[in-house]
C-alpha positions in Angstrom: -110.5 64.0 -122.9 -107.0 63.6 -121.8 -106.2 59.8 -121.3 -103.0 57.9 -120.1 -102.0 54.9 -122.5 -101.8 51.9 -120.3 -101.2 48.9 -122.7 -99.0 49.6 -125.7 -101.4 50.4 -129.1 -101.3 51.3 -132.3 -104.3 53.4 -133.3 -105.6 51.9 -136.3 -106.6 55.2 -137.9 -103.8 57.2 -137.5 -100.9 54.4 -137.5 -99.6 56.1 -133.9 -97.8 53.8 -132.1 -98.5 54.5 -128.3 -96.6 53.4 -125.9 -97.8 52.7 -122.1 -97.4 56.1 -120.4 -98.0 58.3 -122.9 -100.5 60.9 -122.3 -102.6 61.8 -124.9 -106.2 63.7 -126.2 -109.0 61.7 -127.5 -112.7 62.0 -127.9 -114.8 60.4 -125.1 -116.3 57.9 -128.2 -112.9 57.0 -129.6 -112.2 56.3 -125.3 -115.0 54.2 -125.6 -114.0 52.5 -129.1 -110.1 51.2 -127.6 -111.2 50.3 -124.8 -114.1 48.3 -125.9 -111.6 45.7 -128.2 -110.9 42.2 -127.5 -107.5 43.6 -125.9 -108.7 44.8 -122.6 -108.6 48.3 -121.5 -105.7 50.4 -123.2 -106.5 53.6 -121.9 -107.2 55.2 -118.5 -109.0 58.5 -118.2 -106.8 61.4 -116.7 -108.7 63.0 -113.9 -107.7 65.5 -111.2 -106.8 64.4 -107.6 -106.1 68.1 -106.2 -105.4 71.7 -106.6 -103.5 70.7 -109.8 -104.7 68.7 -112.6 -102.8 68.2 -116.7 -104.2 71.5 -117.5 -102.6 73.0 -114.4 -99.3 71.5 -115.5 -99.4 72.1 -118.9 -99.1 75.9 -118.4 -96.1 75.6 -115.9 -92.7 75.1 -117.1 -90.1 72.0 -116.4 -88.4 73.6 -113.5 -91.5 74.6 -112.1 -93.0 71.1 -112.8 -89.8 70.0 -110.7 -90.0 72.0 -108.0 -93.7 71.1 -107.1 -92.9 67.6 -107.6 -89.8 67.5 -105.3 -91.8 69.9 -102.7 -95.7 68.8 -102.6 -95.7 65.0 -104.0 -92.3 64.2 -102.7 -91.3 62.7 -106.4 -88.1 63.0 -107.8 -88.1 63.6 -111.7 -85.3 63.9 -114.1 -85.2 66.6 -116.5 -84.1 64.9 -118.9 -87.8 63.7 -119.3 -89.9 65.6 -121.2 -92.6 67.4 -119.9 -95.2 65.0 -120.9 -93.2 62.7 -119.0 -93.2 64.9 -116.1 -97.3 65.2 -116.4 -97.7 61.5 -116.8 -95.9 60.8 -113.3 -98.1 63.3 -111.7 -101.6 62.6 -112.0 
C-alpha cells in the first residue's frame, strides 16, 4: 500500500529515517504495526480522490505532473521538487 508519512519516524527495521511527507510502500500489516505504537498515527493511507491516483502519476513525467497541477488542481509546484514531492502534494 502506498502511505504518506505524517509524523517524522525512523523504521526500526530498516534504520530509514522518514520524514513527514514522504510517500512511501508498505505492507498493510507493517501500516498497522506504526500506527499501532504509543506515538500516535505516523502514517496515512494514500487513496484516490479522482481520475488520477499515485499510480496515475507515477507514469507521467515532471512537466506533465506540472501542467495537470497548474491546469486541473490549480497548484503551483516548483520543479525543483522531485517528483515524489510532486505526488505527495497531489493526493
Amino acid at each position: 500500500m502506498t502511505v504518506k508519512v505524517i509524523k517524522q519516524f525512523r523504521d526500526k527495521y530498516t534504520k530509514t529515517l522518514h520524514k513527514a511527507g514522504d510517500i512511501i510502500e508498505i505492507s498493510n500489516e507493517r501500516y498497522e504495526e506504526i500506527n499501532s505504537t504509543s506515538h500516535g498515527v505516523l502514517v496515512r493511507e494514500i487513496k484516490s480522490d479522482g481520475a488520477f491516483d499515485s499510480i496515475a502519476f507515477k507514469k507521467m513525467n515532471k512537466e506533465e505532473i506540472l501542467k495537470y497541477a497548474k491546469e486541473v488542481k490549480n497548484i503551483k509546484l516548483d520543479m525543483k521538487m522531485t517528483k515524489k514531492e510532486m505526488i505527495a502534494r497531489l493526493v
